[in-house]
C-alpha positions in Angstrom: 156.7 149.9 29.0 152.9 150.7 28.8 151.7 147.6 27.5 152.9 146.0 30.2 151.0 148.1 32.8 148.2 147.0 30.0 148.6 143.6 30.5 149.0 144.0 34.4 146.1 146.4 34.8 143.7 143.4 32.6 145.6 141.0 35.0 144.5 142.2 38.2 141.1 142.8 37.0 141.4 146.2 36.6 139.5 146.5 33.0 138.5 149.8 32.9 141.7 151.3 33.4 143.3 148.8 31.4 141.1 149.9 28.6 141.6 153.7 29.3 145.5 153.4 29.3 145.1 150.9 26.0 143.0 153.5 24.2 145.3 156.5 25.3 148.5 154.2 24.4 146.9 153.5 20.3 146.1 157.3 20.2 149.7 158.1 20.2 151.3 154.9 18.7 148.5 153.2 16.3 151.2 151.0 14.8 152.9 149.7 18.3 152.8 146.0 17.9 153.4 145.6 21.7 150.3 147.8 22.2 148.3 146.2 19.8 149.0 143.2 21.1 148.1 144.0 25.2 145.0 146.1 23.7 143.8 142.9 22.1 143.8 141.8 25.1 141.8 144.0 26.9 139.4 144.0 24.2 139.1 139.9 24.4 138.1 140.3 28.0 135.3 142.4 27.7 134.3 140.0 24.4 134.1 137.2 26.6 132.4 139.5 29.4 129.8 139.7 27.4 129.3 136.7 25.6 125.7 136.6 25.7 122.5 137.9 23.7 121.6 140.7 26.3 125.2 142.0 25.6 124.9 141.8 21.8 125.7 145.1 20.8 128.8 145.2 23.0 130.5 141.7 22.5 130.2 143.2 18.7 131.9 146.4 19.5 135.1 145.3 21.1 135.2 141.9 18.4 135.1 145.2 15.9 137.8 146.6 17.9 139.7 143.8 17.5 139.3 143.7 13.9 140.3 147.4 13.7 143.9 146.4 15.0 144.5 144.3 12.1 146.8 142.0 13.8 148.3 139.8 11.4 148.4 135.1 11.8 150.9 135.6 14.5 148.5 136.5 17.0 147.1 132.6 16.7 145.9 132.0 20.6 144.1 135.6 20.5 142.3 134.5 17.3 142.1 130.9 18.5 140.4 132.4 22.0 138.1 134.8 20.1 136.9 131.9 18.0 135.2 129.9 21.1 133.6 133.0 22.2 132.1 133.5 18.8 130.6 130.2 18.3 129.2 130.8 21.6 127.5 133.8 21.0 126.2 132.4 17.7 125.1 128.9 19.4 122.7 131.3 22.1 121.7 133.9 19.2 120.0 130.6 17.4 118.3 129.7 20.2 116.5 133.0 20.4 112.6 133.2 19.0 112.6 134.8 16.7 115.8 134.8 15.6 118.1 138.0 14.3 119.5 136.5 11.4 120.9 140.2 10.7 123.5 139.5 14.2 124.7 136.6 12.4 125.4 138.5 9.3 127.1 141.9 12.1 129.4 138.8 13.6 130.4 137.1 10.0 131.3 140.6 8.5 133.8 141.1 11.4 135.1 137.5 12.0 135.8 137.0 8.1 139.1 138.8 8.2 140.7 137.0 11.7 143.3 134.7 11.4 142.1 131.6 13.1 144.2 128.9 13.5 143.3 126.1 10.2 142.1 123.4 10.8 141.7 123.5 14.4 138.7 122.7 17.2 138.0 126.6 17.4 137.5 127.3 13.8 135.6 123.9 13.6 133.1 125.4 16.2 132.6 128.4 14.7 131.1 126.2 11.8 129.0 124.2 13.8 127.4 127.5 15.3 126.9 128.9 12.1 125.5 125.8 10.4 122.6 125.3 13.0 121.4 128.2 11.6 121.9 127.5 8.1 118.2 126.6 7.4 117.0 130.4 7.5 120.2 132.2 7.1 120.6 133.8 4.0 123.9 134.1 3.9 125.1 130.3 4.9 126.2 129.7 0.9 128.5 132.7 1.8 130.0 132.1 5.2 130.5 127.9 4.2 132.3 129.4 1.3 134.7 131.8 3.3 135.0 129.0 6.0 136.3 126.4 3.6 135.2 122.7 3.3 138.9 121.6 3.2 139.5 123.1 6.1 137.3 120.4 8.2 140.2 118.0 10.4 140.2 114.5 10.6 137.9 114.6 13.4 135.6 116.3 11.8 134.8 113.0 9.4 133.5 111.3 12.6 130.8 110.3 13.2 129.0 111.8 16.6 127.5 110.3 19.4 124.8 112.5 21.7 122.8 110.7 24.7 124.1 106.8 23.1 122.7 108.0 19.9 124.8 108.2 16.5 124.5 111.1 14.5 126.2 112.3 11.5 129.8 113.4 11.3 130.3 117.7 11.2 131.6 117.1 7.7 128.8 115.2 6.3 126.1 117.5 7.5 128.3 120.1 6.1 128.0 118.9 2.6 124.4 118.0 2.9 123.3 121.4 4.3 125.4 123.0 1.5 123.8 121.0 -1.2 120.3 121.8 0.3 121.2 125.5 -0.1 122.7 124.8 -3.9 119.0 123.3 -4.7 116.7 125.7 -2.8 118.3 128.7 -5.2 117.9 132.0 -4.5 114.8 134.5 -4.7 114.1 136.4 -7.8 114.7 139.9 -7.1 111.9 141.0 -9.4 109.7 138.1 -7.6 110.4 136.9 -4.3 108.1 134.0 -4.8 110.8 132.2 -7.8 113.8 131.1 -6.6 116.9 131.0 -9.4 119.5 128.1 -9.0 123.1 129.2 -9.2 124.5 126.6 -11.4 127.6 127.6 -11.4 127.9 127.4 -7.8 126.8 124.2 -8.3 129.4 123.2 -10.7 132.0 124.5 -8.4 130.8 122.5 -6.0 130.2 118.5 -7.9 133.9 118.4 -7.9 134.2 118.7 -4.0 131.1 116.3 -3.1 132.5 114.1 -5.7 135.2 113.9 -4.1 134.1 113.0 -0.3 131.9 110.5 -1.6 135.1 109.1 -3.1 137.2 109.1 0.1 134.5 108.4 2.7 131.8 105.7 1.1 130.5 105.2 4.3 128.6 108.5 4.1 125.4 107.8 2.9 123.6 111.1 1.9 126.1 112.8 -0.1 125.5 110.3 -2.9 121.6 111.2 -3.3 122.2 115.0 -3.2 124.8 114.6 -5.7 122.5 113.2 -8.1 119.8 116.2 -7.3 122.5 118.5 -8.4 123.9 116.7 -11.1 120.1 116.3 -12.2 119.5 119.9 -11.8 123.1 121.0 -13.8 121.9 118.7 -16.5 123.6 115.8 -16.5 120.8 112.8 -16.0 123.6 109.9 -16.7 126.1 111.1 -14.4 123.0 111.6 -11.5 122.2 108.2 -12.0 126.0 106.8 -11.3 126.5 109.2 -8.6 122.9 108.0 -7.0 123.5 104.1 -7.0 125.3 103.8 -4.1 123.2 105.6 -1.8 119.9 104.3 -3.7 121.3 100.2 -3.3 122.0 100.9 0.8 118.1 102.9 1.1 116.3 100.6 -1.7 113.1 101.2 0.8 112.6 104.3 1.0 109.9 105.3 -1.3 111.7 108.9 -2.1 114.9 106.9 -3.4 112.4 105.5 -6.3 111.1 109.0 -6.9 114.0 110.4 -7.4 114.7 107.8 -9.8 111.4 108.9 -12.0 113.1 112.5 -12.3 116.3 111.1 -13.3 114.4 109.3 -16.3 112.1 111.7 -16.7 112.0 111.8 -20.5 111.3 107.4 -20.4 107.7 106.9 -19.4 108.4 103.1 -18.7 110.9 103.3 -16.7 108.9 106.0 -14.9 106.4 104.2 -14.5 108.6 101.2 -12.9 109.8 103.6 -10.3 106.5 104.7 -9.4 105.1 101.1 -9.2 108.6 100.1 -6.9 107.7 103.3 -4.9 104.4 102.6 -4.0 104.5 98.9 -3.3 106.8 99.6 -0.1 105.1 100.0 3.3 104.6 103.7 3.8 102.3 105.6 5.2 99.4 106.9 3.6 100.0 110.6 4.7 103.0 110.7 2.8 102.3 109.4 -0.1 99.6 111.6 -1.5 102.3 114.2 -3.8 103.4 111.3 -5.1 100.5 109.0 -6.1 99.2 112.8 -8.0 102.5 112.8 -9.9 102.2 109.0 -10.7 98.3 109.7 -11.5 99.4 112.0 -14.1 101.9 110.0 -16.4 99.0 107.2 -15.7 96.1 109.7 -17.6 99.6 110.6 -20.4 99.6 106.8 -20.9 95.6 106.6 -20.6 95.5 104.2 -18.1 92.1 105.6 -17.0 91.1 102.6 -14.2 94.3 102.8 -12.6 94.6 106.6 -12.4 90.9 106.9 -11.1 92.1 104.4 -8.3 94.8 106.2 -7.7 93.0 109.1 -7.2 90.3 108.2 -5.1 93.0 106.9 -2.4 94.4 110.6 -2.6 91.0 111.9 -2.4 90.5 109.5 0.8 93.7 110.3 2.6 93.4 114.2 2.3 89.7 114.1 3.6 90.8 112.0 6.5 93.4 114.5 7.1 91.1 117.7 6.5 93.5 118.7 3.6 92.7 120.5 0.6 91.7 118.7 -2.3 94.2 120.3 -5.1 93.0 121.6 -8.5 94.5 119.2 -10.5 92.5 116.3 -8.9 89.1 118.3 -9.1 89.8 118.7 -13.0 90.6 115.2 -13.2 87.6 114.0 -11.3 85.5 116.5 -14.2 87.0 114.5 -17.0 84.7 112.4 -19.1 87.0 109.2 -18.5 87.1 109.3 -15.1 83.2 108.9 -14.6 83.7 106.0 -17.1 86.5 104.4 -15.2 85.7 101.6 -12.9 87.9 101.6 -10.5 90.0 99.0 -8.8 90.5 98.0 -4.9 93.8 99.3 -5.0 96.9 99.0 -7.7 99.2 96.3 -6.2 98.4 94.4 -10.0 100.0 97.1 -11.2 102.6 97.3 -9.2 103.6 93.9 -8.9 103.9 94.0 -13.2 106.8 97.0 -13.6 108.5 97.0 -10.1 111.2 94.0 -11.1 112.2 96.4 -14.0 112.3 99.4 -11.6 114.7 97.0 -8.9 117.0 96.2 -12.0 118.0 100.0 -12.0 120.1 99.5 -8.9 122.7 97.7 -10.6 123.2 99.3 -13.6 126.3 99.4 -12.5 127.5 95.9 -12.6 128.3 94.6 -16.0 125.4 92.0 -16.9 127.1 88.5 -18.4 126.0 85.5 -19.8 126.2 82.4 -18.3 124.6 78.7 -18.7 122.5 76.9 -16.2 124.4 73.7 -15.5 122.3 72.4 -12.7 119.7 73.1 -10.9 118.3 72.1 -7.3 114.7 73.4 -7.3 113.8 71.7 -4.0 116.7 75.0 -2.4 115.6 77.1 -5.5 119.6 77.5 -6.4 121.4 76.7 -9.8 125.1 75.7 -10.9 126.3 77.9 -13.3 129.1 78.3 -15.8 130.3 81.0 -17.9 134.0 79.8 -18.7 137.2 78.2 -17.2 137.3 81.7 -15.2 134.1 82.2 -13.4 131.6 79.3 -12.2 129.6 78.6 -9.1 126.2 78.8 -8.0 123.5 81.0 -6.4 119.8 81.5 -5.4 117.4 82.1 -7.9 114.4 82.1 -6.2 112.4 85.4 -7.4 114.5 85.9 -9.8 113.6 83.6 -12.4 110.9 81.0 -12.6 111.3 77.5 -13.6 115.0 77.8 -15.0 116.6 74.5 -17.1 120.3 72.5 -16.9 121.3 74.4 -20.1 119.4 77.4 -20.4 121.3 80.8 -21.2 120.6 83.8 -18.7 121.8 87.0 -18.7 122.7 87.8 -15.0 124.6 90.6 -12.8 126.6 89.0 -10.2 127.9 90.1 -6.8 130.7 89.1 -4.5 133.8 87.0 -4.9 132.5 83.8 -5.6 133.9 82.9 -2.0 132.9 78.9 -2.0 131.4 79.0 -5.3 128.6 81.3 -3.6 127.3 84.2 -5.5 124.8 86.4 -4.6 122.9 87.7 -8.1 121.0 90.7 -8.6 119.2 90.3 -12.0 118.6 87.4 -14.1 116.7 86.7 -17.0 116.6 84.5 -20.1 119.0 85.1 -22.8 117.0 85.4 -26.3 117.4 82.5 -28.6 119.8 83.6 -31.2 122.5 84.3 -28.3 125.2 81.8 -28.1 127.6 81.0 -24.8 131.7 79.9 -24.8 130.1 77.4 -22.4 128.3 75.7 -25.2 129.5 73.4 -27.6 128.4 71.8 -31.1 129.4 67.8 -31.0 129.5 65.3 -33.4 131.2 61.7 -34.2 130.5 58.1 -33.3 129.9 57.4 -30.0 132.4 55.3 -28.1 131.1 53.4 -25.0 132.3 52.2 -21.9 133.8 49.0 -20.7 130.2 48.3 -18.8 128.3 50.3 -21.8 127.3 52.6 -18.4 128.5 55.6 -20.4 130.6 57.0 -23.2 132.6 59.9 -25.1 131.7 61.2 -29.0 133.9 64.6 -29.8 135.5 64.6 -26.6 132.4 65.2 -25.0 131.2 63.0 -21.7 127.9 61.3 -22.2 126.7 60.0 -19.0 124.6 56.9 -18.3 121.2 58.6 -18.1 121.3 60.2 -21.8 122.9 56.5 -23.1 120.1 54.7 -21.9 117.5 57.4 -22.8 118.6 57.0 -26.0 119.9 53.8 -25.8 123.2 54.5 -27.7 125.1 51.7 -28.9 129.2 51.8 -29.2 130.4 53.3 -32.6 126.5 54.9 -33.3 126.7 57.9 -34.6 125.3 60.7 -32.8 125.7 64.7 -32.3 123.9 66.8 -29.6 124.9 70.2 -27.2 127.6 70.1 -24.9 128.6 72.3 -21.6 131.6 72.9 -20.2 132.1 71.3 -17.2 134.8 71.1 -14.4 135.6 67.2 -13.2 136.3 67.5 -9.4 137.9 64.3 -9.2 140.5 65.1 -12.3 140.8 68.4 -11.4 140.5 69.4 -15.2 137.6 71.4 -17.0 136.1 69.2 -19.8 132.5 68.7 -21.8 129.4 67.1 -21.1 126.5 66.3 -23.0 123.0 67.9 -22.4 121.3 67.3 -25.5 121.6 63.9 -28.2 120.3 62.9 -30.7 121.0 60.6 -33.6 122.5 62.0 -37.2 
């Protein structure tokens, strides 16, 4: 019954001899479970009697010692226990300056073949511990690999809160530290200054980001690294469905729009929409300057010389007030015959203002444009009645949008919501070109048929109301021919037509 005096021995306090009798007790029976199991115990204690940076090199040892008993899942609470000490002694190894990134990779090596409890708090902290070091360790790609994504709890999709502040759930900062690892790649060995990008890592990975962005669309950043990755696998289309979402929810952030230019890097007018969008939101200076020199150059590419030597001076201006470096590619620009024969202009907001409604038409892409036909509109409020068939009618603001728009014109628009009320809100609009036609609209023709008073009338089963008989002064049985809409009558609870255009045949 020696592992019992083991177990009292570590009991009373009595470590040393507890480890003595433990060590004698393996010696003689290496495959006792019983002593395994009261050794592990031993071993635990001095693991968490020395959780702490000063005692590296022996919290290591005795977690090795525990490794070396290769105690099978059974042993859960002894894994379970081991785990909070390890996230502990990772969590005060980070705070360290400099840090020993080589201790990280001594306590993975070990911990990689315990058999903690999945899913579970412990094993959840043991990520959290190694992820705030995941910026400089080399080996994060590795150990978030071992550790498992699917392996997070339900807890784990929560969001945080820390001193009344919200913060992003352990999950989600998961993925997004993963995908910043996928998209920094991987020194060259031959040159430590390139960086490779594991691609097929990366395709392993689409499926699971895909995935949580799928089953937890309140998490806003996956989306946008999904795109970088998709972008960077090769795959531009499916980068721009993935990055909709996220772009739509942070429309003003001036890196959402250049992202956009990479995704259509090979169309120079829609890059240069994106720039214009980017560059018309408030920003500060300081951080625009990278991205006013990419925007300079497809502006020299398209030889818009005035607005590229504007856009280079305010560069030039904000890295002097800054005491940066002015780069090469602006002193060779500023040598170029065409920029000494630009004049340039107070700022680009002309320029802007020209492409950005092109750019802002990106974000719904995803919402099937249709044509519908102006049926009224109240320019006083700026919002127009609508109609696009005995399905789908109503009315929304137009107001920057669309200028001037007419009772019968064609638009092609993207529509959101449920038409709650009639209500809803669109995202494009723009005038359909002439030769399209409408279900809405109808061809009339026959003799027109007046009213008792002569107020109004009916030719072709199409409503002519008082105004367009008196403008044109229709008499009963003239006959006539003109455009109709279709309209529904509120009071008959029934869709019919109505004239907007006569004229006589």
């Amino acid at each position: 019954m020696s592992f019992k005096e083991i177990n009292d021995l570590r009991k009373e306090g009595k470590l040393q001899e507890a480890l003595e009798m433990a060590t004698v007790e393996l010696r003689e029976e290496p495959h006792n479970i019983w002593t395994k199991r009261a050794a592990s115990w031993v071993y635990y204690a001095y693991i968490k009697a020395n959780c702490n940076p000063d005692s590296f090199h022996t919290f290591v040892d005795y977690l090795q010692k525990v490794r070396e008993l290769d105690l099978d899942k059974d042993e859960a609470m002894l894994f379970h226990s081991c785990a909070w000490q390890v996230g502990s002694m990772v969590f005060s190894l980070l705070k360290e300056n400099p840090v020993d990134h080589k201790k990280l990779d001594t306590i993975f090596d070990i911990i990689k073949y315990f058999h903690f409890t999945i899913p579970s708090d412990a094993y959840t902290f043991i990520y959290k511990a190694f992820h705030q070091g995941n910026t400089d360790w080399s080996r994060y790609l590795e150990f978030a690999d071992w550790w498992g994504f699917e392996n997070f709890g339900s807890n784990d999709f929560l969001m945080e809160e820390i001193n009344r502040r919200k913060i992003l759930s352990t999950a989600e900062k998961a993925y997004i530290a993963y995908s910043k690892k996928l998209l920094e790649g991987v020194p060259v060995e031959q040159n430590k200054h390139q960086r490779t990008i594991d691609k097929t890592r990366i395709d392993s990975f689409l499926p699971k980001l895909e995935k949580l962005t799928r089953e937890y669309p309140d998490f806003v950043y996956p989306s946008y690294y999904m795109a970088k990755l998709l972008l960077v696998s090769g795959s531009e289309q499916d980068a721009l469905s993935a990055f909709l979402p996220f772009a739509k929810i942070k429309r003003n952030e001036f890196w959402v729009w250049q992202l956009f230019t990479e995704i259509f890097s090979d169309d120079k007018e829609m890059k240069l929409a994106c720039y214009c969008k980017a560059l018309s939101l408030k920003t500060p200076e300081d951080y625009l300057v990278k991205l006013r020199q990419s925007f300079t150059e497809l502006l020299v590419e398209i030889a818009l010389h005035e607005e590229a030597k504007t856009e280079i001076d305010i560069i030039v201006t904000t890295r002097e007030k800054n005491g940066w470096n002015i780069p090469n590619q602006i002193k060779y620009w500023k040598g170029q015959e065409w920029y000494n024969s630009a004049k340039p202009k107070d700022n680009n907001r002309q320029l802007y203002a020209k492409h950005i409604k092109r750019a802002e038409e990106l974000l719904f892409r995803d919402i099937q444009e249709e044509i519908i036909v102006v049926e009224f509109v109240n320019n006083g409020k700026k919002i127009l009645n609508f109609v696009k068939d005995k399905q789908r009618s109503g009315f929304f603001k137009y107001s920057g949008l669309i200028d001037k728009p007419k009772i019968g014109d064609l638009l092609y628009v993207r529509l959101d919501g449920s038409g709650e009320g009639g209500f809803y809100k669109a995202h494009t609009a723009e005038h359909c070109p002439p030769n399209i036609t409408s279900e809405a609209i109808r061809e009339f023709s026959g003799n027109f048929k007046s009213s008792p008073r002569n107020e109004f009338g009916f030719t072709d089963n199409v409503f002519i109301d008082a105004k367009l008989a008196r403008q044109h002064d229709l008499k009963d049985g003239q006959p006539v021919r003109g455009k109709a809409i279709l309209s529904f009558n509120k009071k008959k609870g029934q869709w019919g037509w109505k004239a907007l255009t006569v004229e006589y045949t």
